[in-house]
C-alpha positions in Angstrom: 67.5 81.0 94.9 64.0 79.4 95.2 64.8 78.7 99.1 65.5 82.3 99.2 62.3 83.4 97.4 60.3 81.3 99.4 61.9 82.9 103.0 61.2 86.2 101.6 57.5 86.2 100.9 57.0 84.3 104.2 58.2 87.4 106.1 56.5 90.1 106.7 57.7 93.6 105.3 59.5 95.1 108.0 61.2 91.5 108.2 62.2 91.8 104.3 63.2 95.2 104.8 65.6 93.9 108.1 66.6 91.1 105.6 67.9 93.1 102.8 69.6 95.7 105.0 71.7 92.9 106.8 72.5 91.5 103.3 73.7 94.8 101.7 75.9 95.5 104.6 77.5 92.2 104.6 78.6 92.5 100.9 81.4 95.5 101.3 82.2 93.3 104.4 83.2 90.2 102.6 85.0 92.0 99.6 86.9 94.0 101.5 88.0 91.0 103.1 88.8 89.9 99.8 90.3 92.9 99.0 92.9 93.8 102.3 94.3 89.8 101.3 96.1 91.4 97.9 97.5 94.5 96.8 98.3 95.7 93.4 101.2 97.8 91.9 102.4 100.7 91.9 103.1 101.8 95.6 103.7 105.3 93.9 102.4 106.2 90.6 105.7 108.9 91.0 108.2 106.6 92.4 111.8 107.2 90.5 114.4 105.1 92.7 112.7 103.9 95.4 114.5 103.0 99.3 112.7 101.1 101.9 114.5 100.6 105.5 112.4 98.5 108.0 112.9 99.1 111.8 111.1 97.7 114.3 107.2 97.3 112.6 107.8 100.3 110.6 108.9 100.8 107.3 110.3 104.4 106.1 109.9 104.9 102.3 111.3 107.4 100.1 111.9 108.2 96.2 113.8 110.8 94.0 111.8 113.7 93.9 114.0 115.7 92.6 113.8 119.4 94.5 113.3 118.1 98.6 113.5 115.1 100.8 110.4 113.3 101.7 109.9 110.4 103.8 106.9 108.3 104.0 106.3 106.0 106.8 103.8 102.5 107.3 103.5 99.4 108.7 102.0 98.4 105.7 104.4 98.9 102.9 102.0 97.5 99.9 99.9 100.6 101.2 102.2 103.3 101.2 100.7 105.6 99.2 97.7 106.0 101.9 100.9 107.6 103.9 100.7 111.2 104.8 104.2 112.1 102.7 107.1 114.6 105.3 109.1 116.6 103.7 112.5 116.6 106.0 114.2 118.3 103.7 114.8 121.0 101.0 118.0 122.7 99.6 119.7 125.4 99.8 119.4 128.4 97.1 122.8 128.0 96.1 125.7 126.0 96.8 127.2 122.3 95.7 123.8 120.6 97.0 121.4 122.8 95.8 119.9 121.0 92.8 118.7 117.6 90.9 117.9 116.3 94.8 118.3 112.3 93.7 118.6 108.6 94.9 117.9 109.3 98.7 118.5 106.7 101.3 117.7 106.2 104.7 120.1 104.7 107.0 120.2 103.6 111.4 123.5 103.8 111.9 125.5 104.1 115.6 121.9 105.2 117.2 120.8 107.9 114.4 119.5 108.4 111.2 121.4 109.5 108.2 119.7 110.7 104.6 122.4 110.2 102.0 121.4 112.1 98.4 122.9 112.6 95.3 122.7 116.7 94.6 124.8 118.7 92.3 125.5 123.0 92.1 122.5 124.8 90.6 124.9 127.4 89.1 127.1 124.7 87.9 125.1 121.6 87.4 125.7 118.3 85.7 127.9 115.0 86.4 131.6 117.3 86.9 129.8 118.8 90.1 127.4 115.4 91.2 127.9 114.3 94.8 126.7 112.1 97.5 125.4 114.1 100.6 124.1 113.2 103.9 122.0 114.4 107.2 122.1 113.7 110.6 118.9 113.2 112.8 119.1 112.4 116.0 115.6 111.7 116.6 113.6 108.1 117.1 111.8 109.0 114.6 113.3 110.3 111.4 110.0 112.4 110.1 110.3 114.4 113.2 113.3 116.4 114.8 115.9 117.9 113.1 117.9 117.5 110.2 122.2 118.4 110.5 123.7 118.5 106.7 127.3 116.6 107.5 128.0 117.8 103.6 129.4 115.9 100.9 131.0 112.5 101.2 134.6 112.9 100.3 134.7 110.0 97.4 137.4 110.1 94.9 135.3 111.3 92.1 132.3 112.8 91.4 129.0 110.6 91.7 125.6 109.5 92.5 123.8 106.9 94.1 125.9 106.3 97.9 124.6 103.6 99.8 126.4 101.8 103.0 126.4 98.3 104.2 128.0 96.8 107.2 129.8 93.5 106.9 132.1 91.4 109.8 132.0 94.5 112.2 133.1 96.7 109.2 130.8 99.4 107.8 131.2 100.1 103.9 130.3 102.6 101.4 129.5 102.1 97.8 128.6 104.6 94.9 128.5 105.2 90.7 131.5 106.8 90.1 131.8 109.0 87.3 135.3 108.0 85.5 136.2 109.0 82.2 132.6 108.5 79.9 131.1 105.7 81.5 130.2 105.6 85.5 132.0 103.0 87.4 131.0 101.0 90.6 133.5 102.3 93.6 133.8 101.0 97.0 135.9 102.4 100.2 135.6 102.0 103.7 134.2 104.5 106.0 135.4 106.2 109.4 132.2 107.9 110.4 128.5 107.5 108.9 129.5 111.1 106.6 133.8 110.5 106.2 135.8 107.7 104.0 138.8 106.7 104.3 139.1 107.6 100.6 142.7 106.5 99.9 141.2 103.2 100.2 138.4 103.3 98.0 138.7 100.9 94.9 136.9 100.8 91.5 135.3 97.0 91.7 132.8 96.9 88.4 133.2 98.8 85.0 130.5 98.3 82.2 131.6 95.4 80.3 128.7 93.7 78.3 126.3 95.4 75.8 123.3 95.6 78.5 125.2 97.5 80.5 125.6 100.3 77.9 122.0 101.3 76.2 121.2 104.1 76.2 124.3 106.1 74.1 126.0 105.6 77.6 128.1 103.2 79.7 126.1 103.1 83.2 126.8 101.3 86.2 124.8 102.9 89.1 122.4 102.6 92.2 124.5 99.2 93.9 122.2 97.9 96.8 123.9 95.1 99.2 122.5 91.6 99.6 123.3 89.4 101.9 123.2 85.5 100.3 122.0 82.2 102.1 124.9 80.3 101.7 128.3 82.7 102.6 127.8 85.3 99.6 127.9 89.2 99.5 125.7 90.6 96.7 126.1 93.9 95.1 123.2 94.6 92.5 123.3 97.7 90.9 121.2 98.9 87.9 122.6 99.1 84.4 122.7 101.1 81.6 120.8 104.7 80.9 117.8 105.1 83.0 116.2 106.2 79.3 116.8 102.9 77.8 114.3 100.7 77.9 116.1 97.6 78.9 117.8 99.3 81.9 118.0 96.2 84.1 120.1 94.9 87.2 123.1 93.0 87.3 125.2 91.5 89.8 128.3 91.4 91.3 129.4 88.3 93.8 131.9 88.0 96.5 132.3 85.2 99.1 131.4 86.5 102.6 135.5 85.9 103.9 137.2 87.8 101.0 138.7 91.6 100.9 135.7 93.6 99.7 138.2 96.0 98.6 139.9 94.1 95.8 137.9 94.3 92.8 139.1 90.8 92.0 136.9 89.9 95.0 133.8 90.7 92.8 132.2 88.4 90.0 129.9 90.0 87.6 127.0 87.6 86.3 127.0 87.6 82.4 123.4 88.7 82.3 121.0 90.7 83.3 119.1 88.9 86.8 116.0 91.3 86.3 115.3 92.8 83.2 111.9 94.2 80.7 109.2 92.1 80.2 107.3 93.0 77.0 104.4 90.2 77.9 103.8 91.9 81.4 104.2 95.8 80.3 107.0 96.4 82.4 110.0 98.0 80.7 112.7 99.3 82.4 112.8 97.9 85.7 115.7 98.7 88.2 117.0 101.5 91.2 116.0 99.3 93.6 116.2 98.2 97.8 115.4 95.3 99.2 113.3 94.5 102.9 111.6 91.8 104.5 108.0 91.2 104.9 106.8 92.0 108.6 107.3 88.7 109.9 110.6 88.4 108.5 109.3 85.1 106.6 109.7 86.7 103.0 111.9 88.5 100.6 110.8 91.6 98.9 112.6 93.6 96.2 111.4 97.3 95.6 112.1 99.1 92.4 111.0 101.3 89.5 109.7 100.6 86.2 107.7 102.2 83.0 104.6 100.7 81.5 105.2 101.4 78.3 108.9 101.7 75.9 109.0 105.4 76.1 112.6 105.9 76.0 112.6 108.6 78.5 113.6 108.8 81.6 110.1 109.8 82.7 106.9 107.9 84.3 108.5 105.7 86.6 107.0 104.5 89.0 107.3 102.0 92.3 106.8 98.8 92.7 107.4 95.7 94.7 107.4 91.6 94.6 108.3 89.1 96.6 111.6 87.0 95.6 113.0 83.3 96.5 116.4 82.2 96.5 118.2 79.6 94.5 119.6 76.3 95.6 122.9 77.5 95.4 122.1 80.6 97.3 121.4 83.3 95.0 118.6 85.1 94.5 116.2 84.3 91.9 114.2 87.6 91.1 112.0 85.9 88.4 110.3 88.9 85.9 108.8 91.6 86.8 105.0 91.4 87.5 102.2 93.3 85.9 100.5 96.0 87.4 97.1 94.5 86.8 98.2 91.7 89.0 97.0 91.0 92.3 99.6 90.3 94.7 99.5 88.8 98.3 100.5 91.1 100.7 103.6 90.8 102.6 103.2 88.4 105.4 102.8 89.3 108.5 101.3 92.4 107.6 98.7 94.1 110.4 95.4 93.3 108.7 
């Protein structure tokens, strides 16, 4: 500091006055240095059921919001929510799709891009009239051309949360089935991106333990696919009421040679593998997707989560965190971070 003194009265004024201007613009400089290296949570401060799918350097993001489609798309994915939002879609005045717009996911498959949804009947609605949905887009880019509605998925029951996964050369579709008054997990294999062959399709999970009913119900719901590091397949799917507080994931295990369509292919863990934390704020964590940092060096879950134990299904929003993987293979999610937590950005992201 005395250094500094001394330099300045040695100048002469239009020298301090050069000084100090080089010195205040240097300070934003450095901290936003500091700043770009982290990232905080949420992505989206509105951010029920979040989806991520990665192609090329870009990542396309969307969330339930309930009455339309909108897809959001980055190369930075802690930054999404500097993403101009496209709405690609919105429903019909009437008809079996044309209310409670939930759970969307964006899919590549056979050279175009598919939007499957949960909707129900606006003049009918509830869980007797829920189905899965999908679109058809032809275009590179799925926030531009146009959007061909290849109707409902023809599962055995009614439903929510579709989502498809390819395995061995085999492409596979799995959903919450709504059987009897709990919802089921329900697997079949598919023909095209928008047809099963539904006399195939197989109920592999029921609710079982107490964490998987909270809530007044018996939930299984939003199964994501997971590819392990040493020859597993990895369901996880979210669990109990998306009210209840300590709505969590759980997980269901099959080795990588097995028939994916017997249920006694699938082992449920006995607990929860990400759950509440009541030290970090974050209370019911779950719906979530996984992606890969840009460089394809890290894992990254995506999901949603309340600050506070509301028990509502209300003020969720999206978050992400990196995760590691366990000696035997599986994934070790660890808890749920705070939002007042810095977090490194992905690597590999464009700085």
């Amino acid at each position: 500091m005395r250094v500094l003194l001394y330099l300045l009265f040695a100048m002469n004024i239009r020298q301090r006055f050069l000084f100090i201007v080089a010195l205040l613009i240097s300070l934003p400089f450095v901290s936003g240095a500091q700043t770009a290296a982290t990232f905080t949570n949420p992505l989206l401060a509105n951010g029920p059921d979040p989806w991520v799918i990665r192609r090329g350097d870009t990542y396309y993001y969307t969330n339930t919001m309930g009455n339309r489609l909108v897809l959001w798309k980055t190369k930075d994915l802690s930054q999404v929510r500097e993403a101009k939002p496209v709405t690609v879609w919105t429903p019909p005045a009437t008809g079996p799709n044309s209310y409670e717009i939930w759970a969307p996911e964006l899919h590549f498959l056979d050279g175009k891009w598919y939007l499957y949804y949960t909707a129900t009947d606006k003049a009918n609605f509830g869980d007797k009239t829920r189905y899965v949905f999908v679109l058809e887009n032809a275009s590179a880019d799925p926030t531009t051309g146009t959007w061909t509605d290849r109707g409902k998925v023809n599962t055995k029951y009614s439903g929510l949360d579709g989502s498809v996964f390819e395995h061995k050369g085999k492409r596979y579709f799995v959903y919450s089935a709504y059987v009897g008054p709990q919802s089921v997990l329900a697997i079949a294999p598919m023909q095209n991106p928008w047809t099963l062959q539904a006399d195939k399709e197989v109920t592999i999970a029921t609710p079982t333990f107490e964490w998987e009913k909270g809530g007044g119900r018996q939930i299984l719901e939003g199964p994501e696919f997971l590819p392990g590091k040493k020859g597993q397949l990895f369901l996880v799917y979210s669990a109990s009421a998306c009210w209840d507080d300590n709505y969590s994931l759980g997980m269901l295990t099959a080795d990588q040679n097995a028939d994916l369509l017997q249920a006694s292919s699938w082992k449920k863990a006995p607990q929860p593998v990400f759950k509440k934390s009541e030290a970090n704020s974050v209370y019911g964590p779950g719906h979530n997707s996984f992606t890969k940092s840009p460089d394809g060096k890290q894992d990254w879950i995506v999901y949603h989560a309340k600050d506070a134990a509301t028990g509502k299904c209300e003020q969720r929003s999206s978050r992400m965190q990196p995760f590691t993987w366990n000696t035997d293979g599986t994934p070790n999610f660890g808890e749920p971070i705070s939002i007042k937590k810095p977090l490194p950005r992905p690597s590999g992201t464009p700085r």
